[in-house]
KENUGU-664494 format. One record per residue (C-alpha): residue in one letter; x, y, z. Coordinates in steps of 0.001 Angstrom, whole numbers, plus 500000, padded with zeros to 6 digits. Layout:
REM KENUGU-664494
AXYZ ...
//
This chain:
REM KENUGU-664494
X766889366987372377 X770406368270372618 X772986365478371535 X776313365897372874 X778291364638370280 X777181366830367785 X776334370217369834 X779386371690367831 X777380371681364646 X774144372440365610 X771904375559365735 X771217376239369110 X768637378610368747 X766289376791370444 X768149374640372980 X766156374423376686 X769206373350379662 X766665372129381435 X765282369518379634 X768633367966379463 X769173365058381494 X772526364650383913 X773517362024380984 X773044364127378659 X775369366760380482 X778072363720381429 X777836363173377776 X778699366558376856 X781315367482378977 X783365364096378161 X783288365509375031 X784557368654375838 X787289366958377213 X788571364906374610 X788050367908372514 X790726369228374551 X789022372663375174 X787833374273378096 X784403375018379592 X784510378559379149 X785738377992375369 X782778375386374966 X780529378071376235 X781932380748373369 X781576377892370901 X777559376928371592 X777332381418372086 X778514381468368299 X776465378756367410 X772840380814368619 X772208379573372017 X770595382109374374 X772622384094376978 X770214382328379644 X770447378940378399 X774394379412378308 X774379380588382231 X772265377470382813 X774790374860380672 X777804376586382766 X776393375661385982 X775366372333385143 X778640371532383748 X780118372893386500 X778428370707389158 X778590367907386889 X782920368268386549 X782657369057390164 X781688365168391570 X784095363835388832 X786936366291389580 X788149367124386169 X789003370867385873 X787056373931384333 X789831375266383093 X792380373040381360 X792430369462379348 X794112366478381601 X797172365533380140 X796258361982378759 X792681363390377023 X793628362829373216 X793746366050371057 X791142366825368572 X791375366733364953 X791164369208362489 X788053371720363573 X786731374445362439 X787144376167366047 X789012378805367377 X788692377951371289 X790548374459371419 X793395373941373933 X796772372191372057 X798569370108374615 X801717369858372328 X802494373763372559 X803587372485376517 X805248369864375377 X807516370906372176 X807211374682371018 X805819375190367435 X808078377963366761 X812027377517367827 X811896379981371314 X814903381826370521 X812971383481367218 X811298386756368865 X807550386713369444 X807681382758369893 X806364383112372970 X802837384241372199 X802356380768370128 X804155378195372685 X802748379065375627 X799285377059376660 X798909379405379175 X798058382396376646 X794397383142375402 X793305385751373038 X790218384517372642 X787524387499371597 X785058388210374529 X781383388135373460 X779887389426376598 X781041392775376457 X778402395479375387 X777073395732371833 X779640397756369441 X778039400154367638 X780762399981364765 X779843396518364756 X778995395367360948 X775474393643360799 X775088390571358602 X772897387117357748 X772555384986360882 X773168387730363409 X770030388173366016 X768967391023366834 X766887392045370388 X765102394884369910 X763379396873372908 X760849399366372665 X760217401497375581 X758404404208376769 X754587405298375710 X754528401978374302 X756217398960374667 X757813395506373142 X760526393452372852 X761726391200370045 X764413388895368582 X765392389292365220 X767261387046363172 X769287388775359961 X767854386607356802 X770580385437353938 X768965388134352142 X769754390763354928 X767025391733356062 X764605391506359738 X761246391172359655 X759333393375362476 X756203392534363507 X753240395177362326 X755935397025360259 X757508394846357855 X761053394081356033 X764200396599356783 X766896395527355560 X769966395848357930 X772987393704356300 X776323395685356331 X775108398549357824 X776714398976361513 X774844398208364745 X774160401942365162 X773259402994361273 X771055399942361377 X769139401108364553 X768434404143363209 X767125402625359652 X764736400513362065 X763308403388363877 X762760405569360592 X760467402195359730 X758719401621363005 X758120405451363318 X756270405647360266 X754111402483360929 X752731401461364330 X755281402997366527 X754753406508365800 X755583407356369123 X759405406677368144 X759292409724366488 X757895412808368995 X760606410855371420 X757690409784374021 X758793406051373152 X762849405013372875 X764230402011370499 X767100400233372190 X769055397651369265 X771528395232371204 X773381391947370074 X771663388737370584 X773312385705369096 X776732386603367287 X776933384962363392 X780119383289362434 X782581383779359292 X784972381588357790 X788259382678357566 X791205381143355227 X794984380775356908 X798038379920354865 X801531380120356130 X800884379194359654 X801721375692361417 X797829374817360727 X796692375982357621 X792843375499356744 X789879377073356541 X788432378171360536 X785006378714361166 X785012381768363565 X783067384317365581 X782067387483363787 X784462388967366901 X787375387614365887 X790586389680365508 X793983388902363720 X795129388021366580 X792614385301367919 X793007383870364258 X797032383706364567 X796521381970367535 X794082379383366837 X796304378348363886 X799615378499365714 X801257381202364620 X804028381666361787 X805701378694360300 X809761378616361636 X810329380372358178 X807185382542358600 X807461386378358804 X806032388200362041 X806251391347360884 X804537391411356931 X801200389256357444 X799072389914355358 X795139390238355926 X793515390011352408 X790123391437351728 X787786391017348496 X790725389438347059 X793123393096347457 X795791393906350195 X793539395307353048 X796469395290355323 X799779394180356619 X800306393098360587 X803474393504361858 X803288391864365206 X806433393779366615 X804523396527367522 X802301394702370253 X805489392913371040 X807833396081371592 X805130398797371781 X801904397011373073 X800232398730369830 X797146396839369302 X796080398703365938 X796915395891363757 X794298393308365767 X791468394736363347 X788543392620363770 X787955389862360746 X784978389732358269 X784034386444356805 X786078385458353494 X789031387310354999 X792523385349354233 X795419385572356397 X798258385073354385 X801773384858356299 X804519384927353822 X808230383789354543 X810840386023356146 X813139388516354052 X815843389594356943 X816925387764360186 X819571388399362268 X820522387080365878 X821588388945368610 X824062387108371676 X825261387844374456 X824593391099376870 X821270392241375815 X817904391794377884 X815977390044375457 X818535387662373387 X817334385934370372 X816616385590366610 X814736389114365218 X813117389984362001 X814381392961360310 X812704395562357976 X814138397371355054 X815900400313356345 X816096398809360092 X819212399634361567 X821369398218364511 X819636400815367426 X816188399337366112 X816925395848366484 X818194397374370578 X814984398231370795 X813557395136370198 X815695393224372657 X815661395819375253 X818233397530375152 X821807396449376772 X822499394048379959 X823722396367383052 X827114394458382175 X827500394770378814 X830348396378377143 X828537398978374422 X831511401003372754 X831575398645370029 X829700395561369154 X831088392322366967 X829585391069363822 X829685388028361617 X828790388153358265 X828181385498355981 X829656385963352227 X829250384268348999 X832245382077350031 X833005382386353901 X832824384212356944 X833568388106358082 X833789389496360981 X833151393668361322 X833580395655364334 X831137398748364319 X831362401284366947 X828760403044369183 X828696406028366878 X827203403849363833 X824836401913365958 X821808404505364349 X823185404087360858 X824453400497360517 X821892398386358733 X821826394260359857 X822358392150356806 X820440388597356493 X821597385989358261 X823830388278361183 X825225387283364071 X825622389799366580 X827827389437369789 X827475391850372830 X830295391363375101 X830719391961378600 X832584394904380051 X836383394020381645 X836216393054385315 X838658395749386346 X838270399024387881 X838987402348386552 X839585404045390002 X839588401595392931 X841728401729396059 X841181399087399198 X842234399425402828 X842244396395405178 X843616396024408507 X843070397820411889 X840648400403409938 X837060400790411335 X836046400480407657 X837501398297405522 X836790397661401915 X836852399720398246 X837055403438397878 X836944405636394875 X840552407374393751 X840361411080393468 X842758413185392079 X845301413814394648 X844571411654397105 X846505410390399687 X847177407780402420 X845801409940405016 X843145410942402878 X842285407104402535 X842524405981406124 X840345409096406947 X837427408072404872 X837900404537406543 X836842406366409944 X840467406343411297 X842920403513412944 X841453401287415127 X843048401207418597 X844537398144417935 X846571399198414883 X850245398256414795 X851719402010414515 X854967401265413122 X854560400069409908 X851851400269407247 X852279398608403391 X850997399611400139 X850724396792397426 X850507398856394570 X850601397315390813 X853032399301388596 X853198400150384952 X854022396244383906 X851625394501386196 X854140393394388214 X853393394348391724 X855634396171394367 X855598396904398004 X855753400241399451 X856525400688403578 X855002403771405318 X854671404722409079 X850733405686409877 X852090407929412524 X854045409990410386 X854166409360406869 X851063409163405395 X851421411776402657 X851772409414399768 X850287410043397108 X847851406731395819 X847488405384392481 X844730402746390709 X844564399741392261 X846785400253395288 X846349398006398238 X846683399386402218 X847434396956404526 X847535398131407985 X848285395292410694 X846691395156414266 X848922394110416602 X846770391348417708 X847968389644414385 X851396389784415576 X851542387769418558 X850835384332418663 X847504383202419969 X848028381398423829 X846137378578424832 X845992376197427804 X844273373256428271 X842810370824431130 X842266367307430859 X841452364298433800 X838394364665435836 X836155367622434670 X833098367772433085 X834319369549429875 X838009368475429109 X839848370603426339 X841669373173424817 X840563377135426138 X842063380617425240 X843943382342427469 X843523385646428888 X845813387693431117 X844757386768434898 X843408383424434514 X843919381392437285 X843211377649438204 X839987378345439767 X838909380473436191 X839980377380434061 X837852374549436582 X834549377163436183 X835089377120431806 X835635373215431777 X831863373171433707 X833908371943437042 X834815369110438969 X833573365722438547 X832568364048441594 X835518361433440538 X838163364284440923 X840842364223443792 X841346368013444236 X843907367244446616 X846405366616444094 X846489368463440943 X849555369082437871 X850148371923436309 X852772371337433444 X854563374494432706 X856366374873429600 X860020375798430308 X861709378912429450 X865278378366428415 X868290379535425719 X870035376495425263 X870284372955425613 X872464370710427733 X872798367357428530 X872638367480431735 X869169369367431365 X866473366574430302 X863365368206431775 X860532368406429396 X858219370519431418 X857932372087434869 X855563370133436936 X853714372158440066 X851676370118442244 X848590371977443970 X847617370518447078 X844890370564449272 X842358372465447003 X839106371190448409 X837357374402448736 X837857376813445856 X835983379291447222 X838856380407449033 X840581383098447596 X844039382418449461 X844004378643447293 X844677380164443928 X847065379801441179 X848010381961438595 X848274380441435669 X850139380587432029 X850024380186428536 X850825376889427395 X849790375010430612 X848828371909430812 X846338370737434058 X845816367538435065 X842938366858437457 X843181363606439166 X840889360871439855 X840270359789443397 X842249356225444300 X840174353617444050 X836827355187442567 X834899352349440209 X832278353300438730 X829455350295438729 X829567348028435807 X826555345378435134 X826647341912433440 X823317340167432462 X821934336330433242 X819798334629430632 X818672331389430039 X818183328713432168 X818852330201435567 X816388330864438345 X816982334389438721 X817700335613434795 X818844339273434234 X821126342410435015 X823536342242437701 X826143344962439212 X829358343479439660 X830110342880443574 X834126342461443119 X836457343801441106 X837124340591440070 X833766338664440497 X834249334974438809 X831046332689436957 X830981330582440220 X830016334229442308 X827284334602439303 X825712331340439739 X825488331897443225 X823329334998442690 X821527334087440260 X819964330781442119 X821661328011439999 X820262326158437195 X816997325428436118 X815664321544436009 X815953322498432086 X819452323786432052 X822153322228430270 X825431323628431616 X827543321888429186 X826242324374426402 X827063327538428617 X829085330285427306 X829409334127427880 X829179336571424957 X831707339086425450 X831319342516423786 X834538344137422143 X834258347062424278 X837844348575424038 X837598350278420155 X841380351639420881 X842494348058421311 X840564346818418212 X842109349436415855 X845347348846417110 X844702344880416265 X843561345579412854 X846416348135411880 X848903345144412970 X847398342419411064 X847103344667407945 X850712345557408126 X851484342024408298 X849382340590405781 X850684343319403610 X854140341798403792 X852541338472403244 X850676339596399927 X848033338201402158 X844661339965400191 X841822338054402610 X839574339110404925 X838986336819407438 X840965338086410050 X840057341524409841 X836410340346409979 X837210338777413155 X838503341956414839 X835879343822414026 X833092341471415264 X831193342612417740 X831376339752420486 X833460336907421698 X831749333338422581 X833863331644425870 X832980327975426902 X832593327209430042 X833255323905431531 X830877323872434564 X831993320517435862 X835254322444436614 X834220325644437311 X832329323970440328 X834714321701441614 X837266323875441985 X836170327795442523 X838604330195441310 X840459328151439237 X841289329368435421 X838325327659434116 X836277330273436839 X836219332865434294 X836828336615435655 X833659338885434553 X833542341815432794 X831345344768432323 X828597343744430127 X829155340272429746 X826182337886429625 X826476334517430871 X824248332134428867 X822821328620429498 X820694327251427235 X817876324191427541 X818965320994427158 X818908319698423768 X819111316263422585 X819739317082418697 X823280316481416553 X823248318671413508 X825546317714410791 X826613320187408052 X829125321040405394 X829749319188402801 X827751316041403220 X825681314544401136 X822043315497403362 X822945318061405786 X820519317236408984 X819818317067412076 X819046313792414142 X818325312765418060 X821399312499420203 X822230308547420654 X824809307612423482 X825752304186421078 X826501306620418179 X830467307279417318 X831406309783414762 X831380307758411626 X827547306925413077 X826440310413412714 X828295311092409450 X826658308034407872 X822774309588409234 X823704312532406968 X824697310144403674 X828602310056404447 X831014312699403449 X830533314238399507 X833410313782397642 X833763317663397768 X834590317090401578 X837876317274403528 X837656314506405589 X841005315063407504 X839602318839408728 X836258317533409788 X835670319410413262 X833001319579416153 X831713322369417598 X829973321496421267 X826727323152422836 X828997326350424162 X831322327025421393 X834163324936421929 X835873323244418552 X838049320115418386 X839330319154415201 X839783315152414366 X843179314156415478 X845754312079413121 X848668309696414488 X850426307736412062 X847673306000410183 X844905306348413431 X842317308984413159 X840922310344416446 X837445312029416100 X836331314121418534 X833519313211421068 X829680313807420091 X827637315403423071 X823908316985423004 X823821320185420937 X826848319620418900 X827092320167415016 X829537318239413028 X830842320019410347 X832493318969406968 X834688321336405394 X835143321408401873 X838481320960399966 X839989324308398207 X839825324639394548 X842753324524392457 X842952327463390277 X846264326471388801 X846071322879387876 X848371321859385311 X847587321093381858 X848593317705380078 X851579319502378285 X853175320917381198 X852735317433383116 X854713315691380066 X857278318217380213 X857610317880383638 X857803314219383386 X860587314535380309 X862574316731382149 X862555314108385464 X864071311351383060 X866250312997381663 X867603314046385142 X866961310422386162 X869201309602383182 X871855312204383941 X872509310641387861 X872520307540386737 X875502308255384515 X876950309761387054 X876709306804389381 X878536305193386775 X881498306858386962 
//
């Protein structure tokens, strides 16, 4: 039975999918994943190992419907599965390479070891390589076909050798796939499969199960010893073992063979080139051996590839171009910048384009590209009253005809009397130049000049009028030549139906030399009459720029405003306003009086701050004057800016005499509000249990004070106040030594203020200073009095 945790090391020869149980599967591919490797890699791994191609088709697609009811993925590790340990594989996934790079990313080739994404793992399902070396623990399928016919699997002994039925031992070890087909056939032909040989029968030799070598790395950021596929290249094995060491050469690895230099990798040419013909394929006691770097040099600035290269003997500075690239589109390339690093300090040389193939990059360069100069060898502009505006090329010769010719001419706005060239002389400094498009436009240009031509549009001031009262789009509009009243009304959307078009202004701005006293008219008022129908074309005005028309409101037009009724009335909610100035008394009427419930003593009506233009003018007053007062608070602009007012109302007034002050006038929105009768005094502030406790007719103040434990000796007894059921406040009264406390009704609250804190009390030396410096004053009159 297959056993998940160990499937990596054992021989799978024999393995049967489906005896495995879905545990069993579950097992294995939670393994996989904390293994950090993929399915497909897990698949290469148990291929390498000697299970069947069949049986790995089968694993794949249980694994696969296994993963898919626990959703993990086919293709990567999660990012919390822990990372394996050292392994012998070559197909694990290494989170870290996402998370910090093994090799610094400016070095060139970095990328092919940092990024997760990358793969080179060898692919075993490709067709059997003929040039591929046979050896121990390699299978074998062999297929006879034709006159006769069999099939077998043949496993490579230690010694070398296969053992075919009926014929015997051939021994097939380092011979390649196709030499060691034909060695097979010479046997079988001369045994039992004679048939091989007059060509009636064919022998067909293919790959079964693929053997694995070990391989030795040293240099890398994993060394160790990796048990690989027979497959592998170079490559896959500088992969799996994370490439060169930040020290480590890229372009003299070296693959070492029966102990002697087989060959050296430079990786440069699959970087720059794509040249795969260092990836040779690895045979087993091969050791890669990746010594440290002889020549680096970094190249900055305006190349396409920037970075840290590796640099051969005899390399020179257009090799090293190669390897980034070649130059940005902006870089400046007559002349590059390097600095050098001495036995003692710095140097910087400057070597031109010309030595770019002979110059030869010393250890530890630094090479700066710049970028070119934002200027322009041959640039002239036009702007203005040109059909096409914008940059041009300077040609030898050219002029300012020439130049407003290629611009597609003057448009027919152009101002024809004067043109100007800005043109930048020999000193930078620049310099104006006058010319008349009509005539004169056989100056010659130079670099850099600048033709303005103006359009005579830009020379007049731009006219406006503007309408304001009743339409349905007051403002500011452009004039035009020919506008008239009736134009300006159809742009603002129209009349509203509150305009009066009997009697419109037009303010006209007045046209005059000088001054006088006698002359104090500000504008020229025209008064339209009788322009009811402006449809007719005999009712017109023409006007002009600058005017300013006032459409009036029709006398006496109100528009309907609403207050609301809540609380203990019988008919609560909205109601339009029947009067301009409708009083509480007219509400109550409407609304059906009072409830049994009601208890008009707590009535009040919450009035919104409506007017905004009112309340900002409020605020900017109080801030100017607590500004001379150093007053910092911000009580009173809080007040302002809250959104409603509470009013009392005294009912027993209000309905004994209609009309009276106490009748409060209504305004829009207002809500008149009378509550239920309650029968509770709540006391608050600083007392020593704030409560609340039944209204009692036999209570006084001091009663209610004493329900809530008396006064704290935080409290300001003098400034204790009362506020009743519908907002009112009175404040106990003093006379003399007599204290008058306000009344107590249903629904009031008592409140206890507390006393302010001193912030500057006065420490026990400045108290007997002050008290020395009072007797000796004390002392001083008295001697006086003396006198």
């Amino acid at each position: 039975m297959l056993q998940a945790q160990g499937l990596l090391n054992q021989d799978l020869r024999q393995i049967h999918v489906d005896q495995l149980s879905d545990a069993e599967i579950l097992l294995y591919s939670n393994k996989i994943q904390q293994a950090g490797i993929s399915i497909e890699q897990a698949l290469q791994m148990a291929a390498a190992k000697g299970m069947p191609a069949t049986e790995i088709q089968k694993l794949k697609q249980r694994l696969q419907l296994i993963n898919s009811r626990t959703g993990y993925s086919t293709n990567r590790m999660r990012s919390n599965d822990t990372l394996p340990g050292r392994d012998s594989s070559l197909y694990y996934y290494d989170s870290l390479r996402a998370q910090k790079p093994l090799i610094d990313p400016k070095i060139f080739g970095s990328e092919l070891f940092n990024n997760a994404t990358l793969n080179f793992e060898p692919n075993i399902r490709l067709a059997s390589p003929l040039n591929y070396t046979v050896g121990p623990d390699d299978d074998l399928e062999l297929s006879v076909y034709g006159l006769q016919e069999t099939n077998f699997s043949l496993s490579v002994s230690a010694e070398g050798a296969v053992t075919i039925p009926n014929v015997g031992q051939v021994k097939v070890a380092g011979l390649s796939l196709d030499e060691a087909t034909q060695r097979m056939k010479i046997a079988m032909q001369k045994t039992a499969y004679s048939s091989l040989q007059n060509g009636r029968s064919k022998l067909s030799v293919t790959l079964g199960n693929i053997r694995s070598i070990r391989v030795t790395i040293i240099g890398s950021n994993k060394p160790g010893n990796y048990t690989l596929s027979s497959l592998t290249t170079v490559f896959n094995a500088l992969f799996v073992c994370g490439g060169p060491l930040q020290t480590g050469s890229f372009r003299e690895i070296e693959l070492i063979r029966n102990n002697k230099l087989y060959k050296k990798i430079d990786l440069y040419r699959f970087l720059v080139n794509g040249d795969q013909s260092d990836n040779v394929t690895l045979k087993d006691n091969d050791v890669i051996r990746i010594p440290s770097y002889k020549t680096r040099v970094e190249l900055q600035g305006y190349v396409k590839r920037p970075g840290i290269f590796e640099m051969l003997p005899g390399e020179t500075f257009a090799n090293l171009l190669e390897f980034a690239s070649g130059f940005a589109d902006s870089a400046y390339r007559s002349s590059i910048k390097v600095t050098q690093f001495t036995e003692k300090e710095l140097t910087v040389k400057d070597v031109s384009n010309t030595a770019y193939s002979t110059y030869i990059p010393q250890a530890g360069d630094k090479i700066e590209i710049a970028k070119i100069l934002d200027r322009y060898t041959n640039r002239i502009k036009i702007s203005g009253a040109v059909f096409r505006e914008g940059n041009y090329e300077l040609t030898p010769g050219m002029t300012v005809g020439d130049l407003i010719n290629k611009a597609d001419g003057l448009r027919e706005d152009a101002y024809m009397s004067r043109g100007q060239i800005f043109r930048l002389k020999d000193d930078l400094s620049k310099e104006l130049v006058s010319f008349n498009p009509e005539s004169n436009t056989n100056i010659l240009l130079k670099r850099e000049d600048s033709i303005v031509i103006k359009s005579i549009l830009e020379l007049r001031d731009d006219y406006y009028i503007s309408v304001q009262g009743e339409v349905r789009v007051p403002g500011f509009y452009e004039y035009n030549d020919s506008l008239t009243l009736k134009d300006l009304v159809l742009q603002s959307g129209g009349l509203t139906d509150a305009a009066y078009p009997q009697k419109i202004e037009i303010a006209r701005l007045i046209q005059r030399d000088t001054l006088t006293f006698a002359d104090v008219r500000a504008s020229d008022i025209i008064e339209i009459n009788g322009m009811e129908d402006f449809a007719d074309p005999n009712k017109n005005v023409l006007l002009k720029p600058n005017d300013v028309v006032t459409i009036r409101r029709k006398p006496g037009f109100l528009k309907l405003e609403s207050v609301t009724v809540s609380g203990e009335l019988q008919y609560p909610g909205p109601y339009v306003l029947q009067k301009r100035e409708e009083r509480v008394s007219d509400l109550l009427k409407r609304a059906g009086g009072f409830t049994p419930e009601a208890y008009p003593a707590g009535a009040f009506i919450k009035r919104y701050n409506l007017d905004d233009t009112i309340r900002l003018f409020k605020k900017q007053t109080i801030a100017n004057i607590q500004q001379q007062l150093n007053d910092s608070t911000t009580q009173l602009t809080q007040n302002i800016e809250r959104e409603y007012d509470q009013i009392p109302l005294d009912f027993r007034k209000i309905l004994s005499n209609p009309g009276s002050p106490d009748d409060v006038v209504l305004k829009s929105r207002d809500e008149l509000i009378v509550p239920k009768y309650s029968a509770q005094v709540k006391i608050s502030g600083s007392v020593l249990f704030p409560t609340q406790i039944a209204y009692n007719k036999s209570y006084n103040f001091k009663d209610y004070l004493s329900s809530a434990g008396g006064v704290s000796d935080a409290g300001r007894r003098s400034k204790i106040y009362v506020i009743a059921a519908n907002g009112k406040a009175q404040s106990t009264r003093s006379f003399l030594f007599f204290k008058k406390y306000p009344d107590v009704e249903p629904g009031s609250e008592i409140i206890v203020p507390a006393k302010e804190e001193r912030t500057n009390r006065l420490t026990t030396g400045e108290v007997i200073g002050i008290s020395s410096a009072l007797a000796s004053l004390a002392g001083v009159v008295i001697a006086i009095l003396r006198l």
